[in-house]
C-alpha positions as CSV (number, residue, x, y, z in Angstrom):
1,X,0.0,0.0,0.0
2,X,1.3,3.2,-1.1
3,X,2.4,6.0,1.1
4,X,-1.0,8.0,0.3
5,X,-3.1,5.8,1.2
6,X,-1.5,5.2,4.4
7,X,-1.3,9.1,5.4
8,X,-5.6,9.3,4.1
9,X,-5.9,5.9,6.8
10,X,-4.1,8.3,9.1
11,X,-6.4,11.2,8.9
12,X,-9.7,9.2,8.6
13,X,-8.5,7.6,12.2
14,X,-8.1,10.8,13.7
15,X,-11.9,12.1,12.8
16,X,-12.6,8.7,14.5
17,X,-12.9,10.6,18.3
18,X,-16.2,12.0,17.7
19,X,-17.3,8.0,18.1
20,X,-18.8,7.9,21.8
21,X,-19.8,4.2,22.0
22,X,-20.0,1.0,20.1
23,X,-22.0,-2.2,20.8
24,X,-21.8,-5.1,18.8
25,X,-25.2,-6.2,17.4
26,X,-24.1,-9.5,15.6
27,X,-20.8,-11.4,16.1
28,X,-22.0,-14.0,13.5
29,X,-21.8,-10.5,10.7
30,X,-19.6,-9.0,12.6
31,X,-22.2,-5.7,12.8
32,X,-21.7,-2.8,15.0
33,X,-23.9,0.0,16.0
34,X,-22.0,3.2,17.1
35,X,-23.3,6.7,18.4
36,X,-21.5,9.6,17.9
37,X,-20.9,12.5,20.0
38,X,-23.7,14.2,17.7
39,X,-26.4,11.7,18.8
40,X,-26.2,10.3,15.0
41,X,-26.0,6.6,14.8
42,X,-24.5,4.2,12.6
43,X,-23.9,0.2,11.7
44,X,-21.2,-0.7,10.7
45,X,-20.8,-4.2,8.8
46,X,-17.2,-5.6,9.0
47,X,-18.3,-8.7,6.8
48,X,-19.8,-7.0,4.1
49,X,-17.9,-4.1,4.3
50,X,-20.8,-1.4,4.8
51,X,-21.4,1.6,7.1
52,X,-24.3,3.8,6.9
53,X,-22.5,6.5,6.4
54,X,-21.9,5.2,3.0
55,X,-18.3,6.3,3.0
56,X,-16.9,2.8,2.5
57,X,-19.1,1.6,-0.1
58,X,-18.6,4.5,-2.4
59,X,-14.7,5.0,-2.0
60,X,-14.0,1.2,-1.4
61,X,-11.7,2.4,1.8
62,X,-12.5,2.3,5.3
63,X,-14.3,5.2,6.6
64,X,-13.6,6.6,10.1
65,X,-16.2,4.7,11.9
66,X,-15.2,1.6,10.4
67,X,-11.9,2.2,11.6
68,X,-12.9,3.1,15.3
69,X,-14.6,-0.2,15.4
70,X,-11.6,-2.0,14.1
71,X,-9.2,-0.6,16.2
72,X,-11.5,-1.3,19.3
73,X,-11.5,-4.8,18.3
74,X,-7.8,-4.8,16.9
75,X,-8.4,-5.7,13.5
76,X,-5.7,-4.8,11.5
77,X,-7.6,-1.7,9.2
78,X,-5.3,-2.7,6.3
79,X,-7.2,-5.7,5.3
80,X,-10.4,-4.1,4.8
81,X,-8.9,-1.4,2.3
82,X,-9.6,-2.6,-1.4
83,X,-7.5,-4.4,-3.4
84,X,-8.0,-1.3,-5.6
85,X,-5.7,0.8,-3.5
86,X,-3.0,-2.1,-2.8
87,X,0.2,-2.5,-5.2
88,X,0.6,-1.3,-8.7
89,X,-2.7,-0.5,-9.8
């Protein structure tokens, strides 16, 4: 993974603070609902690769409230960035 994507990874983690809890709704889909310090809440689907925020479907890279739930689990956020953004391409 290029150098680019690493520093975008960087500054999507650090919008990641306005995330005031996460529960886990399914460990079977691995699905997540967070609430953010806006009262706005989200699901995030680490299976499928979804949030509600839409972020991560559109830009096939891990949006900051996926990453908040990865990092709480310690999932390594590099394997749920696209092939798309890895190697040569």
């Amino acid at each position: 993974m290029g150098k680019q994507i690493k520093n975008k990874l960087k500054r999507e983690l650090q919008g990641a603070e306005s995330v005031i809890d996460v529960q886990l709704y399914s460990r079977v889909i691995t699905e997540y609902s967070m609430q953010l310090s806006n009262s706005r809440h989200l699901v995030v689907n680490l299976t499928i690769r979804t949030c509600s925020c839409r972020w991560w479907q559109i830009n096939r890279f891990p949006c900051r409230y996926a990453m908040a739930v990865m990092s709480r689990g310690k999932k390594w956020v590099c394997d749920y960035v696209s092939v798309c953004y890895k190697g040569p391409m």
